[in-house]
C-alpha positions in Angstrom: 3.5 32.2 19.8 5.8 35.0 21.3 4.9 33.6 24.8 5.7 29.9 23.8 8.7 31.6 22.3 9.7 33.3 25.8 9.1 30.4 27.8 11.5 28.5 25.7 13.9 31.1 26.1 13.8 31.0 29.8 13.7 27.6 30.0 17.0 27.5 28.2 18.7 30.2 30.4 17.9 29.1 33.4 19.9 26.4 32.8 23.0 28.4 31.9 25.7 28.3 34.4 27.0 31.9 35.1 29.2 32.4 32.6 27.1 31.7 29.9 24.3 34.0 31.9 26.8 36.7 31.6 27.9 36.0 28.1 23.9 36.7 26.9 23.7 39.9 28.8 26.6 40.8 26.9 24.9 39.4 23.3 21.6 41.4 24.6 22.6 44.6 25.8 26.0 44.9 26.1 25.8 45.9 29.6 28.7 43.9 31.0 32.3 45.7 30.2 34.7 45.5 33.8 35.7 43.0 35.4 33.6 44.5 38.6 30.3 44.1 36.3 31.5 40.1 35.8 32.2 39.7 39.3 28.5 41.8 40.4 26.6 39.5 38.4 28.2 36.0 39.4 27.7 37.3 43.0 24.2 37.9 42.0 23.9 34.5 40.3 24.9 32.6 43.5 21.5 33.7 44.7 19.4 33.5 41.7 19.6 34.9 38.1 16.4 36.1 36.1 17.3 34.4 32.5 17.6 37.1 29.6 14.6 36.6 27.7 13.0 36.7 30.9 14.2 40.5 31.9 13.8 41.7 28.1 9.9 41.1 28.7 9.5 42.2 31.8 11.2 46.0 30.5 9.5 46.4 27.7 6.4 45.8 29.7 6.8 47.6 32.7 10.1 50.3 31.6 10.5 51.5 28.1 6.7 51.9 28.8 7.4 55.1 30.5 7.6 58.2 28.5 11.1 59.8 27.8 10.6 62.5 30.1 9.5 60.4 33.2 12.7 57.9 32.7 14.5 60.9 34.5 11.9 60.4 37.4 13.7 57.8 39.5 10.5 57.6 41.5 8.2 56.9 38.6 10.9 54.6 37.5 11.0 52.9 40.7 7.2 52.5 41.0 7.7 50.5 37.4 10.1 48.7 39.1 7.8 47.7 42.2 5.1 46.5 39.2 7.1 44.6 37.3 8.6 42.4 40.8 4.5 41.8 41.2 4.0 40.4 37.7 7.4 38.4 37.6 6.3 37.0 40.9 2.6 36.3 39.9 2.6 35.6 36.6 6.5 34.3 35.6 7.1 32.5 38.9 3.9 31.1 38.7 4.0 29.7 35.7 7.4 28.4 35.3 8.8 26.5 38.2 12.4 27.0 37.2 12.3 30.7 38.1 13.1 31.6 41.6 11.1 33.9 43.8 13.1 36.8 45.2 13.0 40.1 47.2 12.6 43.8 45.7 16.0 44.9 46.5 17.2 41.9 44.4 15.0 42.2 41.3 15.5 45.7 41.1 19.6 45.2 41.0 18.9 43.3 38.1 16.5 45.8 36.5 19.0 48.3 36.9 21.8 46.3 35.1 19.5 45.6 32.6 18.3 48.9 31.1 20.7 51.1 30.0 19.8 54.3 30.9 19.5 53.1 34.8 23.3 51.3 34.7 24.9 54.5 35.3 22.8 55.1 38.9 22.9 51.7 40.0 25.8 52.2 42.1 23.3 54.3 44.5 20.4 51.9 44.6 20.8 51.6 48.2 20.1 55.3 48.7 17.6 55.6 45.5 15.3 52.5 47.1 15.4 54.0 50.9 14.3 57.8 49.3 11.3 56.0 47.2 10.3 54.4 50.1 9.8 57.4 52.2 8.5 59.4 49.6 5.9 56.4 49.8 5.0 56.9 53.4 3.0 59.9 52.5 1.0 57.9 50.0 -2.4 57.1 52.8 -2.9 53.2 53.7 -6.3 51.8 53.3 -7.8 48.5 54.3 -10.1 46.9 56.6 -10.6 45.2 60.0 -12.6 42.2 59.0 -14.7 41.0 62.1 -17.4 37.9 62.8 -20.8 37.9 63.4 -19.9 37.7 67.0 -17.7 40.6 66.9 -15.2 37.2 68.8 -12.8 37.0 65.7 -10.9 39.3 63.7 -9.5 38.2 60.1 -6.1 38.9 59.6 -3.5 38.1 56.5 0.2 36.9 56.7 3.2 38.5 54.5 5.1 36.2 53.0 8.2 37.4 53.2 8.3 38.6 57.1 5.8 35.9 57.9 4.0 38.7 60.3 0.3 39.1 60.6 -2.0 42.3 60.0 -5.1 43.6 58.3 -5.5 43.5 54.8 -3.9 47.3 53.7 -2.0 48.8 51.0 -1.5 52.0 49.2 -4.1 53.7 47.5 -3.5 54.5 44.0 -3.5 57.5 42.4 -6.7 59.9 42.7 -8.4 56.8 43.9 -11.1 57.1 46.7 -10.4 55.9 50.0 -13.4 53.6 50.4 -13.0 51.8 46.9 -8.9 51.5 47.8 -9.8 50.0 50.9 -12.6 47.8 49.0 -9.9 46.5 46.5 -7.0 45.7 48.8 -8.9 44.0 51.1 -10.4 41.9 47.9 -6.9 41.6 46.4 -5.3 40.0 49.6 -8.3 37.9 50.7 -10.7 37.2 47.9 -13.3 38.8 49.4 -15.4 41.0 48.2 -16.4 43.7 51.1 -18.3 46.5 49.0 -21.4 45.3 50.5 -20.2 45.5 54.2 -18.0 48.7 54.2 -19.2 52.1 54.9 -17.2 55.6 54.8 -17.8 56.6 58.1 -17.3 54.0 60.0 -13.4 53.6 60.5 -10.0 53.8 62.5 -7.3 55.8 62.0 -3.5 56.1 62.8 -1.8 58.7 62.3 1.9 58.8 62.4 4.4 62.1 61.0 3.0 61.7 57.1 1.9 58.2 57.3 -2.1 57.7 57.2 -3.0 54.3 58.1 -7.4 53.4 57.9 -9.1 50.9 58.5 -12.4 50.6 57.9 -14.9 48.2 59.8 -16.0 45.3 58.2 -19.0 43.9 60.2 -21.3 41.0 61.1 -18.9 38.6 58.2 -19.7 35.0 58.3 -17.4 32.8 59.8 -17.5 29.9 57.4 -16.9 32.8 54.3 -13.8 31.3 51.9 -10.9 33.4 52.0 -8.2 33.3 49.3 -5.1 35.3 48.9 -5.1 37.0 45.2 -1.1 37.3 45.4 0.5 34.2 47.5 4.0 36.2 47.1 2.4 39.2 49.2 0.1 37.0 51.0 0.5 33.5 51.9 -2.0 33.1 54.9 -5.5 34.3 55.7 -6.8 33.6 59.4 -9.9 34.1 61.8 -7.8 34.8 65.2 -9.6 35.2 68.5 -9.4 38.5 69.3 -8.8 38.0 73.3 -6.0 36.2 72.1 -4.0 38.4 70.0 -0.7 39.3 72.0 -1.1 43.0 73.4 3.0 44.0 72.8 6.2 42.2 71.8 6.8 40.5 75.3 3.1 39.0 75.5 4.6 35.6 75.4 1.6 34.0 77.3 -1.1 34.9 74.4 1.8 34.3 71.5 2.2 30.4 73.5 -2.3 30.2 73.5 -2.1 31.0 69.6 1.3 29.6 68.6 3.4 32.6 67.1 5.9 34.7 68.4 4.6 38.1 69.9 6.6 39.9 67.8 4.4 38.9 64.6 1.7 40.8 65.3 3.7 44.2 65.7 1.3 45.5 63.2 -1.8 44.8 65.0 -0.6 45.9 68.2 -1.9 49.9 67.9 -5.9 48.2 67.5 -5.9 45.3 69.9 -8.0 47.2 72.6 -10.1 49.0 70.4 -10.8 45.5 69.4 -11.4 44.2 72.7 -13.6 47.0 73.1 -15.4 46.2 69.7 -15.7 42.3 71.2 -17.7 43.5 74.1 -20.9 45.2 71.9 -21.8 42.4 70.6 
C-alpha cells in the first residue's frame, strides 16, 4: 500500500512544472527560503528534478538511517549517498519511466537540499565529493580477467556513463575478503557466477600511490556462457574481445578501426594488454 502510495506521489510530481516542484519542497521541508535557493533548484529542474515523495523515501532509507553520531561523518554520509543513487537508479528508474537517470554529482545536490542537517555544507559539495573520492582510492579494487577456453578472448564490461571498457572491478566492502569481493563484483556486473573458477593465488596486481587494483584470473570459461549485467546504469555492455585486438595505448587507431571503438576506450585495459598477449600464447 505505502509503495502504491509513493508511486502515485511521484507520478504526480513529476508532472509539476518548477514552480509547483519548488512550492512542495517548501510544504515538505521547508528547505527553500532565498531567492538564490529558488533560482538553484529551477536551474536544477532544467535538467531533471527527483519528485518529493520520491527523495523523502530514498532518505529515510538510505540517511536518517545513519546513527546521530555518524551524520557528522561527511564520508559515512557520502557513502549513503553513493547507495541511495544505486537504488534510485535500479529500483525507481526502473520501475517508473517518468524518472530520469542522472549522474552522482547531480543526485547528491539534491540530497543535500533535501535533508536538513546537510543544507548548511552544500555550498562545498564540490570539495566534500573530490575529498570522498580520494579517501576512496585507498579502499583495494577487486575483480577479475575473464578469459576463453582458448585463452583467444578476454571478457570485458562497458560503463554506462563513460561508455569505456574494462574488467569487471569495484571496491571491496568493508572487512570483506578479497577473493569473495572479487567473486561478487564480477557476478554483480556480469551475471556470472565465477566462485568455481577463481583461485587466491593466481592474480595481477597494480599498484599505484594508495590505489590497489587485482585481478584475479578467471580460466578455461566457455565461450557460449550468457552474460548479463546485474546494474544496466553501472553496466550497459558485456563483451568477448579478441585479445590481439585490444588497442595497446590511446593512439592505436589501427586495432580501435579492426574492433570499432575509439583507442581511448580501453584506457583501463591498457596496463594488462601484454600480459594478456602473453597469457594468449600458453594455450
Amino acid at each position: 500500500m505505502l509503495q502504491a502510495k509513493i508511486r502515485l506521489l511521484s507520478l504526480r510530481a513529476v508532472n509539476d512544472t518548477a514552480e509547483r516542484a519548488v512550492k512542495l519542497m517548501q510544504d515538505f521541508h521547508g528547505l527553500i527560503t532565498a531567492k538564490e535557493s529558488v533560482q538553484e533548484h529551477r536551474n536544477l529542474e532544467k535538467k531533471f528534478f527527483i519528485p518529493c515523495a520520491v527523495m523523502d523515501y530514498l532518505t529515510e532509507q538510505f540517511i536518517f538511517t545513519l546513527p546521530e553520531n555518524n551524520r557528522k561523518n561527511i564520508n559515512k554520509v557520502c557513502d549513503q549517498v553513493e547507495l541511495a543513487h544505486w537504488h534510485y537508479l535500479d529500483e525507481c528508474v526502473a520501475k517508473n519511466s517518468r524518472l530520469k537517470t542522472c549522474r552522482f554529482f547531480d543526485f547528491a545536490l539534491q540530497i543535500f537540499n533535501h535533508v536538513h542537517f546537510l543544507q548548511e555544507v552544500r555550498k562545498d559539495l564540490h570539495a566534500i565529493l573530490k575529498a570522498w573520492i580520494k579517501s576512496r582510492m585507498s579502499i583495494p579494487t577487486y575483480g577479475g580477467i575473464i578469459l576463453s577456453r582458448s585463452r583467444s578472448h578476454v571478457l570485458l564490461v562497458q560503463s554506462y556513463w563513460r561508455k569505456t571498457w574494462s574488467f569487471p572491478r569495484g571496491k571491496v566492502l568493508d572487512g570483506e575478503d578479497p577473493v569473495k569481493g572479487a567473486t561478487r563484483e564480477i557476478f554483480e556486473e556480469t551475471g556470472f557466477n565465477a566462485s568455481s573458477y577463481i583461485f587466491k593465488d593466481k592474480y595481477c596486481e597494480l599498484i599505484k600511490e594508495d590505489n590497489v587494483l587485482r585481478l584475479y584470473y578467471i580460466d578455461n570459461v566457455p565461450f557460449n556462457t550468457k552474460f548479463r549485467p546485474g546494474n544496466k546504469f553501472e553496466v550497459c555492455n558485456c563483451r568477448w574481445f579478441k585479445i590481439n585486438d585490444i588497442p595497446r595505448h590511446e593512439e592505436d587507431f589501427e586495432a580501435g578501426n579492426r574492433i570499432g571503438f575509439r583507442p581511448e576506450t580501453f584506457k583501463m585495459v591498457f596496463p594488462f594488454v601484454e600480459k594478456l598477449k602473453q597469457l594468449s600464447k600458453w594455450r
